[in-house]
N, CA, C and O of each residue as an XYZ file, in Angstrom:
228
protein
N      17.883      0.994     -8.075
C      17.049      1.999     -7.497
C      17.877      2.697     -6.431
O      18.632      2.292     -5.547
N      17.590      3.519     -6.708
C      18.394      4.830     -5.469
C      17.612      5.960     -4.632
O      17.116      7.020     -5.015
N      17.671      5.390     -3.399
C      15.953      6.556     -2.404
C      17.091      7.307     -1.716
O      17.871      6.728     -0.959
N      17.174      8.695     -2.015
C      17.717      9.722     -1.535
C      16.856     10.466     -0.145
O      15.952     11.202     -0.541
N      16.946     10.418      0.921
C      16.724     11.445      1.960
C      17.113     12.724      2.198
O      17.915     13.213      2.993
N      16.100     13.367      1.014
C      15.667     15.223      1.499
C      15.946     15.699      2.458
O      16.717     16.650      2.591
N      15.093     14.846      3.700
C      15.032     15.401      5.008
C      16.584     15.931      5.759
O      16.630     16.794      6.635
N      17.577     15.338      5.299
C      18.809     15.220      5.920
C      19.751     15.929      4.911
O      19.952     15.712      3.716
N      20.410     17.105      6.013
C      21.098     17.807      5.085
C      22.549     17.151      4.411
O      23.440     17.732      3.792
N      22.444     16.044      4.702
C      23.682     15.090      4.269
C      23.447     13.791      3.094
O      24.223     13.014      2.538
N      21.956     14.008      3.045
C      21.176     13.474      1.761
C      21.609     11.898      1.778
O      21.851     11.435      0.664
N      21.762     10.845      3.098
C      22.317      9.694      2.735
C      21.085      8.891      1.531
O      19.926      9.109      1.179
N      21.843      8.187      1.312
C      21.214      7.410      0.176
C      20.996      5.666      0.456
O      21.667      5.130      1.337
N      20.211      5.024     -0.199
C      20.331      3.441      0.384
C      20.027      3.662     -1.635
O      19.510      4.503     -2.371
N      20.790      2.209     -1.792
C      20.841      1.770     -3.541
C      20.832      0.094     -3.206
O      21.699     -0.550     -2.615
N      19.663     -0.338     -3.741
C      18.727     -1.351     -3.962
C      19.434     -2.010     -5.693
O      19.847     -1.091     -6.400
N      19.509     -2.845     -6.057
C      19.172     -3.345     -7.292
C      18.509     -4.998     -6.952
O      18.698     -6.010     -6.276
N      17.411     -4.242     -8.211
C      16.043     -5.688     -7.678
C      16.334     -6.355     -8.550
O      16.750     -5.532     -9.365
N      16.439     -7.516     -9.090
C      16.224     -8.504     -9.513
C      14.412     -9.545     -9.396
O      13.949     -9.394     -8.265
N      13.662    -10.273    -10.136
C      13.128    -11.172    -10.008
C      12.728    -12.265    -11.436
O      13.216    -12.017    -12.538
N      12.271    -12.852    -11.329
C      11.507    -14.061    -12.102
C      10.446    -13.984    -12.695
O       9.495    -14.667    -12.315
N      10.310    -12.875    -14.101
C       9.384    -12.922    -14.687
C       8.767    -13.873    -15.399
O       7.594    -13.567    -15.613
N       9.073    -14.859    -15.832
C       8.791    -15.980    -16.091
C       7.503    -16.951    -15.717
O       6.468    -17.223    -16.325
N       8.171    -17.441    -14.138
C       7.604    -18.101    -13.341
C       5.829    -17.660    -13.500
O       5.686    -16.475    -13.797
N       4.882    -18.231    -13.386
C       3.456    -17.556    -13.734
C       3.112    -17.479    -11.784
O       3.366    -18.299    -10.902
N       2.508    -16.234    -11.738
C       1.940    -16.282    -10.076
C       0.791    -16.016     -9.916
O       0.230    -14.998    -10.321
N       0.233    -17.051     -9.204
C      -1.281    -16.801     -9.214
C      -1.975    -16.057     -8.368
O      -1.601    -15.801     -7.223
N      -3.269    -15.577     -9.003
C      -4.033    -14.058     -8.398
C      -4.460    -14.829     -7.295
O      -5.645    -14.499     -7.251
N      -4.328    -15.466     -6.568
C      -4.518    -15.681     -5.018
C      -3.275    -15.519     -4.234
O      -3.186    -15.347     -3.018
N      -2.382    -15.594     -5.062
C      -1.106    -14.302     -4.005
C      -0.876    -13.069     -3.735
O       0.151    -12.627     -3.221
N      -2.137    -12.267     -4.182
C      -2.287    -11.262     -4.100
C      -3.685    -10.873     -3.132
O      -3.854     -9.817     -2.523
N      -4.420    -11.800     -3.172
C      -5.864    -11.510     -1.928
C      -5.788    -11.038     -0.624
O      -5.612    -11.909      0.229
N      -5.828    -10.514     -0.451
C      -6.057    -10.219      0.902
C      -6.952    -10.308      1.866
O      -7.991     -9.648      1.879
N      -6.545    -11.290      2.913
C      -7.485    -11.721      3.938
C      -7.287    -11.628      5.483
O      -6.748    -12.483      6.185
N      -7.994    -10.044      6.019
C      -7.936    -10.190      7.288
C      -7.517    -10.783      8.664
O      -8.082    -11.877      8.637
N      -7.029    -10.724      9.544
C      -7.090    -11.408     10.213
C      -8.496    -11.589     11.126
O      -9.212    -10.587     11.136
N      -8.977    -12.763     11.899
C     -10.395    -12.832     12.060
C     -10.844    -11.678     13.271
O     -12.044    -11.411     13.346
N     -10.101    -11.150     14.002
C      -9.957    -10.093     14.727
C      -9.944     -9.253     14.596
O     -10.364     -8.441     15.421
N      -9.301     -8.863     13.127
C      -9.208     -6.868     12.375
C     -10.822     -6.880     12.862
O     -11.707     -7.661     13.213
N     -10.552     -5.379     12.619
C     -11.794     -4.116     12.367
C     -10.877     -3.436     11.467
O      -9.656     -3.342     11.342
N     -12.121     -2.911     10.775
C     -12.452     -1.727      9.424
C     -11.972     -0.633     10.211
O     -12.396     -0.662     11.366
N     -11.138      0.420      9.905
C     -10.781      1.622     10.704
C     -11.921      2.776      8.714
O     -11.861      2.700      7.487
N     -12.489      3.372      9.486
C     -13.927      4.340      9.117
C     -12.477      6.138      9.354
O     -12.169      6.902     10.268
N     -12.090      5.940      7.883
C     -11.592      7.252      7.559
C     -12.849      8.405      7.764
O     -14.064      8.232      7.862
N     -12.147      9.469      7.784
C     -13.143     10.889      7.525
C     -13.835     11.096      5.969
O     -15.014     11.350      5.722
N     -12.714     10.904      5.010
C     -13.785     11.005      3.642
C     -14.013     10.105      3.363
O     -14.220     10.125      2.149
N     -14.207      8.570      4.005
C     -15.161      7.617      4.028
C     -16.558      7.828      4.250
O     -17.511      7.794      3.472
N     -16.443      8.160      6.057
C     -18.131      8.877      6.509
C     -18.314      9.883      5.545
O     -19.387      9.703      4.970
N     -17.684     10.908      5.115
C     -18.594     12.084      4.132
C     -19.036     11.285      3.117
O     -20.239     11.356      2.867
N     -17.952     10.086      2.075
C     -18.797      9.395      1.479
C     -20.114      9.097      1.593
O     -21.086      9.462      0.932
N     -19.970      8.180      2.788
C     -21.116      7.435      3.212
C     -22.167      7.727      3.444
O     -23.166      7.011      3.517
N     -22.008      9.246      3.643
C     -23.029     10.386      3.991
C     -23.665     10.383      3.259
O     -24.667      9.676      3.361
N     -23.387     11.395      1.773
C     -23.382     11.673      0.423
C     -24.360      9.946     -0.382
O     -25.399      9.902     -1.040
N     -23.632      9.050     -0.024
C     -24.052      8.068     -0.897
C     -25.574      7.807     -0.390
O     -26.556      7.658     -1.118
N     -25.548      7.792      0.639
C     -27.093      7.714      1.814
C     -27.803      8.449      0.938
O     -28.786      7.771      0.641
N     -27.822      9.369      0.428
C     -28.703     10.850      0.117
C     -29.439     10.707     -0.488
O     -30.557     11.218     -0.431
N     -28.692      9.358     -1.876
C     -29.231      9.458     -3.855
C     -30.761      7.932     -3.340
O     -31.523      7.505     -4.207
């Protein structure tokens, strides 16, 4: 993989090659995601219009 930077008129580049272990089986609880007990929900803008809208029906 190769991520080129637009922004810079000198275009440096960083080149990655990934490797992993398709094989190995990984289980769908390495993927859950669980809060910490302290987060808060951050309430986007086209969330509330959602939320608005959904209120209505």
């Amino acid at each position: 993989m190769v991520i080129t930077s637009q922004a810079d008129p000198a275009l440096p580049q960083y080149r990655a090659r990934l490797q992993w272990d398709t094989k190995t089986p990984v289980l769908a609880s390495a993927f859950k995601f669980t809060p910490a007990k302290d987060s808060q929900r951050i309430v986007l803008a086209a969330d509330v219009a959602s939320a608005e809208v959904e209120g209505e029906n």
